[in-house]
C-alpha positions as YAML, in Angstrom:
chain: A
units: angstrom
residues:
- id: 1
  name: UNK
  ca: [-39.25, -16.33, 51.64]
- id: 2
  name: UNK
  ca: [-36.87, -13.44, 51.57]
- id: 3
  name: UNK
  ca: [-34.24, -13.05, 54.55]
- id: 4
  name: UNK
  ca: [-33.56, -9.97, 56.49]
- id: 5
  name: UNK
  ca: [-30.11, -9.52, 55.71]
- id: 6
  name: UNK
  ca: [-29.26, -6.63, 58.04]
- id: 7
  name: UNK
  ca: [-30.59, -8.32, 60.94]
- id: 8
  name: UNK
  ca: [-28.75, -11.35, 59.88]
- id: 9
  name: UNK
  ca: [-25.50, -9.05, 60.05]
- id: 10
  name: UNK
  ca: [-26.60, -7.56, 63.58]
- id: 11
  name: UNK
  ca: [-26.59, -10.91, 64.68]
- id: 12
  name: UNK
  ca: [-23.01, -11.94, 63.32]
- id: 13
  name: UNK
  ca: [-21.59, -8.72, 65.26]
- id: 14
  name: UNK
  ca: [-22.83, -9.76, 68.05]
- id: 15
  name: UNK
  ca: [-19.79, -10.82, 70.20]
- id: 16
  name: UNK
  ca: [-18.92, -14.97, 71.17]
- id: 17
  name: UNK
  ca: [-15.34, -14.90, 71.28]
- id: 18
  name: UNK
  ca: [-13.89, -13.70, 74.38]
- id: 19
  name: UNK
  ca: [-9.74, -15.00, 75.42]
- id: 20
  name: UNK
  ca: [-9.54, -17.46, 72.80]
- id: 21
  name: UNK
  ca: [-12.89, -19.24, 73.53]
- id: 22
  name: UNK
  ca: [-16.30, -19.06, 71.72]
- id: 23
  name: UNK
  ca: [-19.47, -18.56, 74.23]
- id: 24
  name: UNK
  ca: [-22.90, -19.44, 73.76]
- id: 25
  name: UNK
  ca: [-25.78, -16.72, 73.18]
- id: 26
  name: UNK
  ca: [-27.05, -17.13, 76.54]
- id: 27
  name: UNK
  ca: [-25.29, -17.88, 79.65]
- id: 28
  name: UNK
  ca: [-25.35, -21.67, 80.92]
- id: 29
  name: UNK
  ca: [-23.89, -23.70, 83.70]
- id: 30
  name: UNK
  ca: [-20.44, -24.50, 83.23]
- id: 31
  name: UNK
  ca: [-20.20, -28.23, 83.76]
- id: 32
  name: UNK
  ca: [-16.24, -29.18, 85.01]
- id: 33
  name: UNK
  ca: [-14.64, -32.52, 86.06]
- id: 34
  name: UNK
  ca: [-16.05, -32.61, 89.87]
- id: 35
  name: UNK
  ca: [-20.16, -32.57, 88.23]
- id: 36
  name: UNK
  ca: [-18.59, -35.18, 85.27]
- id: 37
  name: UNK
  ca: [-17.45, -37.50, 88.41]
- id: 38
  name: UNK
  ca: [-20.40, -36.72, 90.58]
- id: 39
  name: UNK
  ca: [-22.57, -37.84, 87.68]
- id: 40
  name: UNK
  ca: [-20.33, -40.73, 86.75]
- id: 41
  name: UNK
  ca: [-19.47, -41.99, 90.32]
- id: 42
  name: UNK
  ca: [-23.51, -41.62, 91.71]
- id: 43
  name: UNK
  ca: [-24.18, -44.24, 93.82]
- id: 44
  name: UNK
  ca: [-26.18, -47.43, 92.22]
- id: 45
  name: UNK
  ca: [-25.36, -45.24, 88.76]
- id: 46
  name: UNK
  ca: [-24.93, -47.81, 85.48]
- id: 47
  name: UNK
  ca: [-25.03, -47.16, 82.01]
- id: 48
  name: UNK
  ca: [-28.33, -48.41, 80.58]
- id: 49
  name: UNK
  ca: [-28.22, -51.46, 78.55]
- id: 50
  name: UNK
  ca: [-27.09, -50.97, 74.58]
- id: 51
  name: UNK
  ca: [-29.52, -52.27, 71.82]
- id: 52
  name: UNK
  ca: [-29.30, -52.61, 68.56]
- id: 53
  name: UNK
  ca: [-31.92, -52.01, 66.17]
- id: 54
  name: UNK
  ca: [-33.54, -53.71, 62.62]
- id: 55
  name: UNK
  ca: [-31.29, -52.02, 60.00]
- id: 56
  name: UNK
  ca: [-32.72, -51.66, 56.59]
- id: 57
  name: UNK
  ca: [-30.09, -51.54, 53.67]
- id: 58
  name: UNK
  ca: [-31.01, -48.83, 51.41]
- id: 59
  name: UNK
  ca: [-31.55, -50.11, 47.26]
- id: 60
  name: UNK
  ca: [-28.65, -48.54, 45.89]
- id: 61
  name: UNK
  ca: [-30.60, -47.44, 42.40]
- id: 62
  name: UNK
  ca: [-32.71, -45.06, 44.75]
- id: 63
  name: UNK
  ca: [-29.53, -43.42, 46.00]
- id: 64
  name: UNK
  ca: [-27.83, -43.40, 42.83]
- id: 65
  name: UNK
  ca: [-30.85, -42.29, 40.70]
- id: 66
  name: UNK
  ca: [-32.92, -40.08, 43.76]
- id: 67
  name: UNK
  ca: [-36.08, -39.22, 42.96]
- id: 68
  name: UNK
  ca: [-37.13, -35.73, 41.98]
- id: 69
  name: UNK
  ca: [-38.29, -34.70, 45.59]
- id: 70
  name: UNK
  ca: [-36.00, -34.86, 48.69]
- id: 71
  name: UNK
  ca: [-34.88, -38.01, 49.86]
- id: 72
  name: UNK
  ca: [-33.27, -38.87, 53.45]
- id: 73
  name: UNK
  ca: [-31.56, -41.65, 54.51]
- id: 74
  name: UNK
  ca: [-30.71, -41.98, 58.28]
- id: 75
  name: UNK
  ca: [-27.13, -43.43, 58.82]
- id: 76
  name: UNK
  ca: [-27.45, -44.09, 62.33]
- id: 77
  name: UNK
  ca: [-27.32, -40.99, 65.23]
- id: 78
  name: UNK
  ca: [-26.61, -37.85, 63.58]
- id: 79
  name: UNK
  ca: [-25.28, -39.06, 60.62]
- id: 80
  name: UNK
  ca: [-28.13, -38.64, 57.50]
- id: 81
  name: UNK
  ca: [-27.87, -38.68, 53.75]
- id: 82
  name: UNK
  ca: [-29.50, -36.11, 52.39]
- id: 83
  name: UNK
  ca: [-30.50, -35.78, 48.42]
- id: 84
  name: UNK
  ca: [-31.99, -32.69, 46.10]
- id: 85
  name: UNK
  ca: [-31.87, -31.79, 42.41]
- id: 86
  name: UNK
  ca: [-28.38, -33.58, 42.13]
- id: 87
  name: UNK
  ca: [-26.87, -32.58, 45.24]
- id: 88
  name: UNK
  ca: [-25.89, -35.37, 47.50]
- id: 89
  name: UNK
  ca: [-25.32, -33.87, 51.74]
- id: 90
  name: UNK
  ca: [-23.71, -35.67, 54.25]
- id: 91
  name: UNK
  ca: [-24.13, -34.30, 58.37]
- id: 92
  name: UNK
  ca: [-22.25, -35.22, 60.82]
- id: 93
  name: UNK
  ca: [-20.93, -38.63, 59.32]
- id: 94
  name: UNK
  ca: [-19.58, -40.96, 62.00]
- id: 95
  name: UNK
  ca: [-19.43, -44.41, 60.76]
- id: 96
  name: UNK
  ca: [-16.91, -45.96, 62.88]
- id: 97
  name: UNK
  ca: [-17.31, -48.54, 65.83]
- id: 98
  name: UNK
  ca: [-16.71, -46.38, 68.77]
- id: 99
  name: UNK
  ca: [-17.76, -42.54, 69.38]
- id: 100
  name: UNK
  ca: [-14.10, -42.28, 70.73]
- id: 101
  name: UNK
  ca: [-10.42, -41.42, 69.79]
- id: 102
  name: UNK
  ca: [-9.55, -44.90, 70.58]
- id: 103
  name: UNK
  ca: [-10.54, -48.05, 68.88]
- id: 104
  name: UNK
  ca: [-11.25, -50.17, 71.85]
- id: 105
  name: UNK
  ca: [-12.45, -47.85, 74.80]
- id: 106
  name: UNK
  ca: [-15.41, -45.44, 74.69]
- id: 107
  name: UNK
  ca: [-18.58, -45.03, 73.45]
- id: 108
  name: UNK
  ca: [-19.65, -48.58, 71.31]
- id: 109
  name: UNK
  ca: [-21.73, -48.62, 68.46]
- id: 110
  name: UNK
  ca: [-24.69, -50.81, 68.48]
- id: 111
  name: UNK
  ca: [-26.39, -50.55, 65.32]
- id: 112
  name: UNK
  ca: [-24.15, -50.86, 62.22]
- id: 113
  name: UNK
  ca: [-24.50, -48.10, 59.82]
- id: 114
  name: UNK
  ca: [-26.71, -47.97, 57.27]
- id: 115
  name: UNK
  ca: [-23.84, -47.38, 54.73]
- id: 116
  name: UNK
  ca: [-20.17, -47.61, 54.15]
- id: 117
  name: UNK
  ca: [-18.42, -44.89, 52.47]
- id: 118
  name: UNK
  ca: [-17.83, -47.24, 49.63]
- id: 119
  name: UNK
  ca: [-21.67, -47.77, 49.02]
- id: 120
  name: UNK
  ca: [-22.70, -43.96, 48.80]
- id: 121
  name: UNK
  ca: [-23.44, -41.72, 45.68]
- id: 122
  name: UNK
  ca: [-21.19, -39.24, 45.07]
- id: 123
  name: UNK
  ca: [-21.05, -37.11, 48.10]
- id: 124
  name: UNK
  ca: [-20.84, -33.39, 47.33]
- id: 125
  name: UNK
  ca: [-21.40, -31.44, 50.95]
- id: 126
  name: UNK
  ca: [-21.04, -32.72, 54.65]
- id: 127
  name: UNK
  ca: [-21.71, -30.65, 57.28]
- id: 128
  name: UNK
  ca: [-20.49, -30.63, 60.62]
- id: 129
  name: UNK
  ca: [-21.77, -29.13, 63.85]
- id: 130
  name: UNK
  ca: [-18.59, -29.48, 65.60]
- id: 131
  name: UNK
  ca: [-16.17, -31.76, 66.75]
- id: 132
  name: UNK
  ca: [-17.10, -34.43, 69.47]
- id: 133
  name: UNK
  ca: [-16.04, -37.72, 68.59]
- id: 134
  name: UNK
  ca: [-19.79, -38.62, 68.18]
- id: 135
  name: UNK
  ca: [-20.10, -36.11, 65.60]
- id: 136
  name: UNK
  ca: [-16.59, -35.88, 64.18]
- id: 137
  name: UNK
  ca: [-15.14, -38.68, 63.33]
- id: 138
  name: UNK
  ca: [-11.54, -38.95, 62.08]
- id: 139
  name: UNK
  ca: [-11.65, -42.31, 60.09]
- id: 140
  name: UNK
  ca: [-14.98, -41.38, 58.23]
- id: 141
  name: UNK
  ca: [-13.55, -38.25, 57.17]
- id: 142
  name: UNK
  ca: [-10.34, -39.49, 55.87]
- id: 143
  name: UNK
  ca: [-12.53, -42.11, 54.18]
- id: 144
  name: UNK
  ca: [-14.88, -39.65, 52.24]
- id: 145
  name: UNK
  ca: [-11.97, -37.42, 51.61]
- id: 146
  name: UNK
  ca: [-9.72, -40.56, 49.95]
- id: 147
  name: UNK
  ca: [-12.75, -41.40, 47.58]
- id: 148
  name: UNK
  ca: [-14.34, -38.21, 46.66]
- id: 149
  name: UNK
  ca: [-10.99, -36.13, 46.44]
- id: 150
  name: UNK
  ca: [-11.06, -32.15, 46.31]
- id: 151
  name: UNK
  ca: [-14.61, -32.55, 44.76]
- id: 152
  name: UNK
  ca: [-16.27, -32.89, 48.26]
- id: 153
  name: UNK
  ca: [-16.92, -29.85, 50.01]
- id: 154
  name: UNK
  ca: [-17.31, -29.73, 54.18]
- id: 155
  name: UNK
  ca: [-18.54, -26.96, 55.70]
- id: 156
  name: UNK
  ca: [-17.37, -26.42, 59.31]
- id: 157
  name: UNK
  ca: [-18.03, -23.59, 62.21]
- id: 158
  name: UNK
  ca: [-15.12, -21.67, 63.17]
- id: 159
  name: UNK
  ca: [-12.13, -22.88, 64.23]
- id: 160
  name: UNK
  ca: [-11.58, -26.41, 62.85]
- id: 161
  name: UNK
  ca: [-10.46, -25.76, 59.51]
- id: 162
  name: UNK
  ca: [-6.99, -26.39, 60.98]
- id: 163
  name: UNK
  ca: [-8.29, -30.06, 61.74]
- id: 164
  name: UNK
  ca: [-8.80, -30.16, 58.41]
- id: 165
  name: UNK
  ca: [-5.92, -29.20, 56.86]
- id: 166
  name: UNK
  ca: [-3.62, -31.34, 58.83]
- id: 167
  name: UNK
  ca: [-4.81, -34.11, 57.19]
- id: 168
  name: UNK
  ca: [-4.81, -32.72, 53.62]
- id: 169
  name: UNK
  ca: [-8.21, -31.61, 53.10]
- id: 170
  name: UNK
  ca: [-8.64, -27.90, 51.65]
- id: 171
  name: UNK
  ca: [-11.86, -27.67, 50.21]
- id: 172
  name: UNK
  ca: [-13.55, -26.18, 52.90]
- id: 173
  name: UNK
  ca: [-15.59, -23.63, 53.77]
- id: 174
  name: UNK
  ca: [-16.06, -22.34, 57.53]
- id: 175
  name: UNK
  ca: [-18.23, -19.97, 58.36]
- id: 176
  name: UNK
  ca: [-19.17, -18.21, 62.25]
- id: 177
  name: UNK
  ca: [-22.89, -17.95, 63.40]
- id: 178
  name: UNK
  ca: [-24.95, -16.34, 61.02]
- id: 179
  name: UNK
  ca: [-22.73, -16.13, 58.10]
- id: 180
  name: UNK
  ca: [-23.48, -17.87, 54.96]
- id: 181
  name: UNK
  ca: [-21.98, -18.89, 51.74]
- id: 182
  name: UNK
  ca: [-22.96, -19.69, 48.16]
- id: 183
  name: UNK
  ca: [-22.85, -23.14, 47.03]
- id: 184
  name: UNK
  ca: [-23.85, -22.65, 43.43]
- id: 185
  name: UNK
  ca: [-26.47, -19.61, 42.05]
- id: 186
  name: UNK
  ca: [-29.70, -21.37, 43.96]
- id: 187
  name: UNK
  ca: [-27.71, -23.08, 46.82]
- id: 188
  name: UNK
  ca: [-26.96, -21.14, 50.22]
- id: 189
  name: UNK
  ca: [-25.76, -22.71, 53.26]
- id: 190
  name: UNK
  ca: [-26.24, -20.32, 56.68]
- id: 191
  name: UNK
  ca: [-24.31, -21.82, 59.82]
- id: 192
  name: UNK
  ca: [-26.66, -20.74, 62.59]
- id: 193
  name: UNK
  ca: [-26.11, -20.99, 66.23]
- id: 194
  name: UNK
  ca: [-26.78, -23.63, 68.88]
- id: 195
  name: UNK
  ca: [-26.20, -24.10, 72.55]
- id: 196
  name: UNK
  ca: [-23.37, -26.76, 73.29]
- id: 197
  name: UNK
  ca: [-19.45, -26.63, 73.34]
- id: 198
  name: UNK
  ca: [-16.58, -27.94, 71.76]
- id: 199
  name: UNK
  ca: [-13.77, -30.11, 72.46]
- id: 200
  name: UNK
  ca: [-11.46, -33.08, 71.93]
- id: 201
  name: UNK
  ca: [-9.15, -32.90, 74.35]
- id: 202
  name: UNK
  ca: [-8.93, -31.64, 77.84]
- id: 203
  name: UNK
  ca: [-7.40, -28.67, 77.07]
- id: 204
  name: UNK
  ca: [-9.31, -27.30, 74.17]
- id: 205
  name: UNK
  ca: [-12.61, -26.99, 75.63]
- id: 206
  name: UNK
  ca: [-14.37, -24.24, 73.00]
- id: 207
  name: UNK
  ca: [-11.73, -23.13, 71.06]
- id: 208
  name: UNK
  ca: [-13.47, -24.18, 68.50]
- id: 209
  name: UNK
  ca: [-17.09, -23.50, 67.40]
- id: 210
  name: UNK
  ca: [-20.22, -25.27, 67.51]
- id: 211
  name: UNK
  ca: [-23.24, -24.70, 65.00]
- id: 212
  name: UNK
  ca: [-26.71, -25.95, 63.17]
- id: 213
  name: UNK
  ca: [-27.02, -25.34, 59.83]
- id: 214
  name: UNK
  ca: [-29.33, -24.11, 57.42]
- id: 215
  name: UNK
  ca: [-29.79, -25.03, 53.55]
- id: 216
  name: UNK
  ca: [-31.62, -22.57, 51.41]
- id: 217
  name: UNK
  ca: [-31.60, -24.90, 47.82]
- id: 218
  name: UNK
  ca: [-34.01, -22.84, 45.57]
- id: 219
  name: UNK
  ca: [-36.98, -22.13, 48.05]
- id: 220
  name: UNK
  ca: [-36.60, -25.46, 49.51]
- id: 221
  name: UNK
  ca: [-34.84, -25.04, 53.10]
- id: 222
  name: UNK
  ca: [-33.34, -28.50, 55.04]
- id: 223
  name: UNK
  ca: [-31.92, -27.07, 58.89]
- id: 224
  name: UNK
  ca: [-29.34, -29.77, 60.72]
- id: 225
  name: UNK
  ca: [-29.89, -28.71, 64.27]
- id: 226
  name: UNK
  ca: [-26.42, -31.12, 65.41]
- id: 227
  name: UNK
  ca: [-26.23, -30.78, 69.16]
- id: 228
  name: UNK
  ca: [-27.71, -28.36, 71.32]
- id: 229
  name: UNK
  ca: [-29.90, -27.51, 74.53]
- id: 230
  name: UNK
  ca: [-32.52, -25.19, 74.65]
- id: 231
  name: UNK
  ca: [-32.76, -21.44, 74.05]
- id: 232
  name: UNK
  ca: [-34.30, -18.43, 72.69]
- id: 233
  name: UNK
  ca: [-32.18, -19.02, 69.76]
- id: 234
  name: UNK
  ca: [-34.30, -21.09, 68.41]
- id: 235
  name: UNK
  ca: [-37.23, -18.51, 68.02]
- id: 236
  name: UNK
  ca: [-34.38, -15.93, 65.97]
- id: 237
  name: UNK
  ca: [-33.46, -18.66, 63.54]
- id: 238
  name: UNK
  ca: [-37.27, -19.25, 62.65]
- id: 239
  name: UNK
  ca: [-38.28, -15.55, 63.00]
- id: 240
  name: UNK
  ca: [-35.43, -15.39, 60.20]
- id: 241
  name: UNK
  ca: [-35.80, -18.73, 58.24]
- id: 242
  name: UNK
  ca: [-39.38, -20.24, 58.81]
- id: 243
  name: UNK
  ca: [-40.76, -22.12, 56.66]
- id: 244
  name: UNK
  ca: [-38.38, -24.78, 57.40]
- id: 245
  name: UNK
  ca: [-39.19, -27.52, 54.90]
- id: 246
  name: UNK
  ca: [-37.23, -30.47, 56.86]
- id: 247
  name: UNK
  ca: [-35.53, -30.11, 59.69]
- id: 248
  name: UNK
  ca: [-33.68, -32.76, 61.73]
- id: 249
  name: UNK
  ca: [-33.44, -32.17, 65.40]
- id: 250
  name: UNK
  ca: [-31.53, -34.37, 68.18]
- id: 251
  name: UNK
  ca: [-33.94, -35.99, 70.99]
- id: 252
  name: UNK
  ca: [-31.66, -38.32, 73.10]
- id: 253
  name: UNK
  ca: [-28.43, -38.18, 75.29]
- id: 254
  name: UNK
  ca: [-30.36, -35.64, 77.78]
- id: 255
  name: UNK
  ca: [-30.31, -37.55, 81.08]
- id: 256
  name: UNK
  ca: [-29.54, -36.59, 84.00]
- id: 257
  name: UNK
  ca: [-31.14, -33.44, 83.49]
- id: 258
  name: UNK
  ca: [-29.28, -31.27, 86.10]
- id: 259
  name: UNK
  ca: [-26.02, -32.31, 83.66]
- id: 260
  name: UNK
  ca: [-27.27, -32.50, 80.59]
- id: 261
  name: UNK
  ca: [-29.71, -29.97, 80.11]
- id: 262
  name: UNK
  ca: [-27.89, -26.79, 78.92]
- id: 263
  name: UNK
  ca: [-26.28, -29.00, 76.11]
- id: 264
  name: UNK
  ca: [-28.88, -31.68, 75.47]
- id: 265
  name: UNK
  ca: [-32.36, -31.35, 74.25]
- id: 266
  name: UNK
  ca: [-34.75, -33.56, 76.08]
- id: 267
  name: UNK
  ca: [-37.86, -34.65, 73.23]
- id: 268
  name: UNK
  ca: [-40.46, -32.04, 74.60]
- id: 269
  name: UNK
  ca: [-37.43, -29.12, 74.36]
- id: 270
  name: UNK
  ca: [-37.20, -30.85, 70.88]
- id: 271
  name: UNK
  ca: [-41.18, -30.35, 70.04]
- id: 272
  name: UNK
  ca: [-40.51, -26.54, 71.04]
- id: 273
  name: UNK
  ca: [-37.27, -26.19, 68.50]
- id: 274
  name: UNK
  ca: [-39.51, -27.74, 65.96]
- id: 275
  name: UNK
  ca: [-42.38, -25.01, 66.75]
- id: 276
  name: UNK
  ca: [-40.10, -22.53, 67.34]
- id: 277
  name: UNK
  ca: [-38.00, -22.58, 63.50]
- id: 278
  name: UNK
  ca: [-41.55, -22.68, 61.93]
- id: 279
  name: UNK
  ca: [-40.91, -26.55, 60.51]
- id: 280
  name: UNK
  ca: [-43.02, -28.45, 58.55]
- id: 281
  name: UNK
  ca: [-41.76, -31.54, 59.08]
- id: 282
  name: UNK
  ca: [-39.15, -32.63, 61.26]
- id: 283
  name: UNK
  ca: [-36.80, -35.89, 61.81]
- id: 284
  name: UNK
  ca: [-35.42, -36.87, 65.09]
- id: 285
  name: UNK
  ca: [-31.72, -37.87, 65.08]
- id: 286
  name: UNK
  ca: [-29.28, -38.52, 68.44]
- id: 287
  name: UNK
  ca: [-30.92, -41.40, 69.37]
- id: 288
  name: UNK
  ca: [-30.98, -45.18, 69.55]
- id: 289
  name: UNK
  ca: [-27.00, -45.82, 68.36]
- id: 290
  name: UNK
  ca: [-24.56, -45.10, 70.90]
- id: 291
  name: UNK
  ca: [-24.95, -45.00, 74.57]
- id: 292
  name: UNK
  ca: [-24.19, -42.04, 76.00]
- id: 293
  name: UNK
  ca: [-26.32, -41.05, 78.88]
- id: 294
  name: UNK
  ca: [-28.50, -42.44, 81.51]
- id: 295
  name: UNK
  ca: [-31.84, -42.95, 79.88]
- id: 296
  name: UNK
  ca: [-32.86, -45.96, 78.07]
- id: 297
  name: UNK
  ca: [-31.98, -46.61, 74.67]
- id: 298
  name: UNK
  ca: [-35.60, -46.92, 73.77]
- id: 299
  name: UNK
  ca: [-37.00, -43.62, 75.59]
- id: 300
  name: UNK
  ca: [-36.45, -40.90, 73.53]
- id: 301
  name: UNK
  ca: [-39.09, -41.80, 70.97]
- id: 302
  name: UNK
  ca: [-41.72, -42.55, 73.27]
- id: 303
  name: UNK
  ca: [-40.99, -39.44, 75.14]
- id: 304
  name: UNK
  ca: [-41.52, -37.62, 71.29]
- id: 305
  name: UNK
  ca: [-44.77, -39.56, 70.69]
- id: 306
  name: UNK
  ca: [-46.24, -38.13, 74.49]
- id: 307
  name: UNK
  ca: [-45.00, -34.69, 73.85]
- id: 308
  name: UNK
  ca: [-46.03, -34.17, 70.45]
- id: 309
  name: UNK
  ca: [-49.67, -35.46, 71.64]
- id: 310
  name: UNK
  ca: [-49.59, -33.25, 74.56]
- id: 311
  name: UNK
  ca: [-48.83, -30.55, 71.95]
- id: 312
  name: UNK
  ca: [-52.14, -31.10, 70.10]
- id: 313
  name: UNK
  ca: [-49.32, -32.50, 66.92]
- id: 314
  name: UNK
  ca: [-49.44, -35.52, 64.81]
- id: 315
  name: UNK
  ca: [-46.52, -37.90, 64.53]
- id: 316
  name: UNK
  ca: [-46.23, -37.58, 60.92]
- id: 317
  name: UNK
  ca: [-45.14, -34.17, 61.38]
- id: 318
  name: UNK
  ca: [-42.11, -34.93, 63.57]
- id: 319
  name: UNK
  ca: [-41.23, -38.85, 62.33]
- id: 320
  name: UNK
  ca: [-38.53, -41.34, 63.70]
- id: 321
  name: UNK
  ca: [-36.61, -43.15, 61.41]
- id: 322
  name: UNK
  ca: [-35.44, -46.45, 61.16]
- id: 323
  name: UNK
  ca: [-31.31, -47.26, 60.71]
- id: 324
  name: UNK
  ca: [-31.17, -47.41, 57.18]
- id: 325
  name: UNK
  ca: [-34.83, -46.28, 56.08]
- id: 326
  name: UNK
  ca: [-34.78, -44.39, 52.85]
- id: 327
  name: UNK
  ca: [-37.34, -41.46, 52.79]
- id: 328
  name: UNK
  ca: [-39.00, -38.79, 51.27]
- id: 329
  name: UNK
  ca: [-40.68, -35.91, 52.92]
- id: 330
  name: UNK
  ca: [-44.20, -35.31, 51.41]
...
């Protein structure tokens, strides 16, 4: 399981910064406001209707006292707790009520999460993909960072460390697409590429950088894929990293496809990232807690279940979670 290091630094001179904005590996559509209103305005056009789902409460002993083999927990959307040999990983943790930066207009929770930040072990690493409200979320972060102190560690792609620091949190570590840092002298984390963009205001639109990430923890390696569409990307990382032991990959928010689809993964583009990184078992997240786009709350897993069968796959090897469900990969 050795990693080609000088192709790993071919890739990270490859240019994605040009005038003060990152770029994706491969060109996409640019999206502006006049396709955001002509999706939003459509004729007939709603939002489907929000559901909330059974949430399990995790037993705190097994998240205090983890067993020996990795353990996941999903939070709710892209938000999992992830435990190994002591280490305790948070990705993307948005706990709040709305995907927004208000408190009473945008995108509603309907699922509580699993856990507040008061219930959870000791949290050592979160990760973050980047920084839409959905995946970074002010309150949780000032939450984790007012109970765990300078011990926690977040890990961000270029260009948000900034964020971080204006609200007093220094223990950070940001890295650009196919860097990599040591965590301790078995842990690596490798922030890898994906195909989205980044922004929080109207005016920032990818001046910051979006990312998956990688974990290589002694031979065992757990990829976040956060937010992405499809691309050849995919087939570098695994040509690079496969095995992947766990990987959790995003299979909702992709409708209407002529909008969503250089950004979104619909579940069969999610089968192919799970092929493509060389996984052995893979988790689908980005689903089933806010509602974001125009497919039904409930489609993206049934979608997953006809595409991995079309793919000649079990379900075991690509499994949907339930809010709250503590598990272990086997």
């Amino acid at each position: 399981m050795t990693i080609d290091r000088e192709r790993l630094a071919a890739l990270a001179a490859e240019p994605h910064f040009y005038r003060g904005r990152y770029r994706n590996r491969e060109r996409v559509p640019r999206r502006g406001l006049g396709d955001l209103l002509r999706w939003q305005m459509a004729p007939g056009r709603r939002f489907p209707k929000g559901r909330r789902y059974t949430l399990l409460r995790p037993d705190g002993h097994l998240l205090i006292d983890p067993p020996a083999q990795p353990q996941l927990v999903w939070l709710g959307h892209a938000s999992f707790l992830f435990q190994y040999r002591g280490l305790n990983v948070l990705t993307d943790p948005v706990l709040s009520e709305r995907a927004s930066p208000f408190r009473l207009v945008g995108p509603k929770r309907y699922t509580p999460p699993a856990l507040t930040v008061s219930e959870m072990p000791p949290i050592h690493l979160v990760l973050i993909s980047h920084n839409h409200y959905d995946h970074l979320d002010e309150a949780t972060v000032r939450q984790l960072h007012r109970r765990f102190g300078d011990k926690l560690r977040f890990c961000m792609p270029m260009g948000l460390r900034r964020w971080f620091e204006k609200r007093g949190i220094h223990n950070l570590v940001e890295l650009d697409w196919w860097q990599s840092a040591s965590l301790s002298a078995n842990n690596e984390v490798f922030c890898l590429p994906a195909q989205h963009f980044s922004g929080r205001t109207a005016t920032d639109t990818n001046t910051s950088l979006w990312c998956s990430w990688l974990l290589d923890m002694d031979g065992f390696r757990f990829y976040f894929g956060g937010d992405t569409g499809y691309g050849r990307v995919f087939q570098d990382i695994g040509e690079l990293f496969a095995p992947i032991d766990l990987a959790l990959l995003p299979i909702g928010a992709y409708d209407p496809r002529w909008f969503m689809a250089p950004v979104h993964v619909a579940p069969e583009e999610a089968v192919k990232i799970h092929q493509d990184i060389g996984a052995r078992q893979s988790v689908a997240m980005h689903w089933g807690t806010f509602v974001l786009t125009d497919e039904p709350m409930d489609e993206p897993p049934r979608r997953l279940r006809m595409a991995l069968e079309n793919q000649g796959l079990s379900e075991s090897v690509f499994r949907v979670m339930q809010h709250g469900e503590v598990w272990s990969p086997s």
